[in-house]
C-alpha positions as CSV (number, residue, x, y, z in Angstrom):
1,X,61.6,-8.2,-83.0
2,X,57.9,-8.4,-82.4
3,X,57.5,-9.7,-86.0
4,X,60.1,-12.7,-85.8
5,X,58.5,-14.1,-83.0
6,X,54.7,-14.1,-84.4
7,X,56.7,-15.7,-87.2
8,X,58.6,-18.3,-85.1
9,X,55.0,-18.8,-83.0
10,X,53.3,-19.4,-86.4
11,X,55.8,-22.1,-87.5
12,X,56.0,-24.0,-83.9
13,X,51.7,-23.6,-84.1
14,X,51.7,-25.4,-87.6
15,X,54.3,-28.5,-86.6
16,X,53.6,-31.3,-84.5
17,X,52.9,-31.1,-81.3
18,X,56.1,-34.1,-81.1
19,X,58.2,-31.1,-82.5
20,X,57.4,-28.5,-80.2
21,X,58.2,-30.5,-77.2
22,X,61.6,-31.6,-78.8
23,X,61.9,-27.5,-79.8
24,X,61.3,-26.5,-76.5
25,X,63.3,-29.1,-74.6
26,X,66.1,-28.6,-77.1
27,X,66.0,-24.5,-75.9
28,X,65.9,-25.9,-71.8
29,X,68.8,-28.3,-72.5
30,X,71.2,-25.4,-74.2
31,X,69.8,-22.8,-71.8
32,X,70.5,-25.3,-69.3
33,X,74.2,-26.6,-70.6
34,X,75.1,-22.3,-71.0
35,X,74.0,-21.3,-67.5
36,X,74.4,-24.4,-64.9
37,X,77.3,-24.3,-62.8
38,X,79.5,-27.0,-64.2
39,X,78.6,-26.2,-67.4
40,X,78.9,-22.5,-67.8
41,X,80.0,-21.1,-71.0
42,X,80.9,-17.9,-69.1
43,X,83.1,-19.6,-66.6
44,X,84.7,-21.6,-69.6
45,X,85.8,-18.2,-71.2
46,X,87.1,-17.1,-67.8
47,X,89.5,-20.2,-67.8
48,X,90.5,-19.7,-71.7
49,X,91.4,-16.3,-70.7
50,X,93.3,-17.2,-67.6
51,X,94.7,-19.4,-69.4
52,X,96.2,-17.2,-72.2
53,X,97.2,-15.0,-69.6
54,X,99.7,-17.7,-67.8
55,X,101.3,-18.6,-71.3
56,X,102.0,-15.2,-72.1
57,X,103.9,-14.9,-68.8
58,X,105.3,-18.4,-69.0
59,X,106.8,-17.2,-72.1
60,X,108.1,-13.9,-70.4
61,X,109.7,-15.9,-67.8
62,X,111.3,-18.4,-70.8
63,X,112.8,-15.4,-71.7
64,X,114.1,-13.8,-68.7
65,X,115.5,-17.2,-68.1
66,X,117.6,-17.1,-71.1
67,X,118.7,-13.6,-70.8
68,X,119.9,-14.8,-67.2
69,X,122.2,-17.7,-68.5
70,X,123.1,-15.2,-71.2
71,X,124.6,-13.3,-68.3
72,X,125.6,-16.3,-66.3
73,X,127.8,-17.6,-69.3
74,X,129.3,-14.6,-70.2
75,X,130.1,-13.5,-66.5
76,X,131.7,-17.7,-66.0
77,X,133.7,-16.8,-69.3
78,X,135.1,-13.1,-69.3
79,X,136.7,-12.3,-65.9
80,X,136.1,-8.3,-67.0
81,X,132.8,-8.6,-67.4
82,X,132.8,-10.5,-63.7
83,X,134.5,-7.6,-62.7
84,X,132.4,-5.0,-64.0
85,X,129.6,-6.5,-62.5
86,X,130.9,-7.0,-59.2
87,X,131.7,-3.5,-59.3
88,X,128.5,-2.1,-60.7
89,X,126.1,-4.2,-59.0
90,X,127.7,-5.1,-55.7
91,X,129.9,-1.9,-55.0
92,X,133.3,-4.0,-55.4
93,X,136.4,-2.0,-55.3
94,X,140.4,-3.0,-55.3
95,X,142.0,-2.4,-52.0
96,X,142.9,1.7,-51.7
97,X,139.9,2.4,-54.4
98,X,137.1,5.4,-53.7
99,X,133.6,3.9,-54.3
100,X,131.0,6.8,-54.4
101,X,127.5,5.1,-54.5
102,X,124.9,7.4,-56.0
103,X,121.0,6.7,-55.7
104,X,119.0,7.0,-58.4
């Protein structure tokens, strides 16, 4: 490490003294861009990730939704499989039935 930056001291020492100030402002400005508060690169990645984050569950929900009208349009269509899932989920029975409920 020591020896890249004799070597990058050595070529700044030779240049202009024009180029070293546009060298060493260039460095401020990107150290200044990376770090500053509305500028950060950090909080930038934060926001890619958050954002990557909310499609993934966006998509999850797309597909819960269409599971759902799956169900909906096959419970509106088939009056046993309204049935069965009256029974199963809301513990429906026919007048004189035995409905034992169990807890998992």
């Amino acid at each position: 490490m020591e020896g890249k930056m004799t070597s990058l001291r050595e070529k700044l020492r030779g240049r202009s003294p024009l180029a070293r100030w546009i060298f060493w402002s260039t460095l401020a400005f990107l150290l200044f861009i990376c770090l500053s508060r509305t500028g950060n690169v950090f909080r930038w990645a934060q926001a890619g990730l958050t954002l990557r984050r909310q499609h993934r569950q966006i998509e999850r929900y797309n597909e819960e939704i269409r599971t759902l009208d799956d169900q909906v349009r096959s419970l509106s269509t088939n009056r046993d499989t309204l049935e069965q899932f009256a029974r199963e989920r809301f513990h429906f029975a026919e007048p004189g039935e035995d409905v034992y409920v169990f807890d998992e």
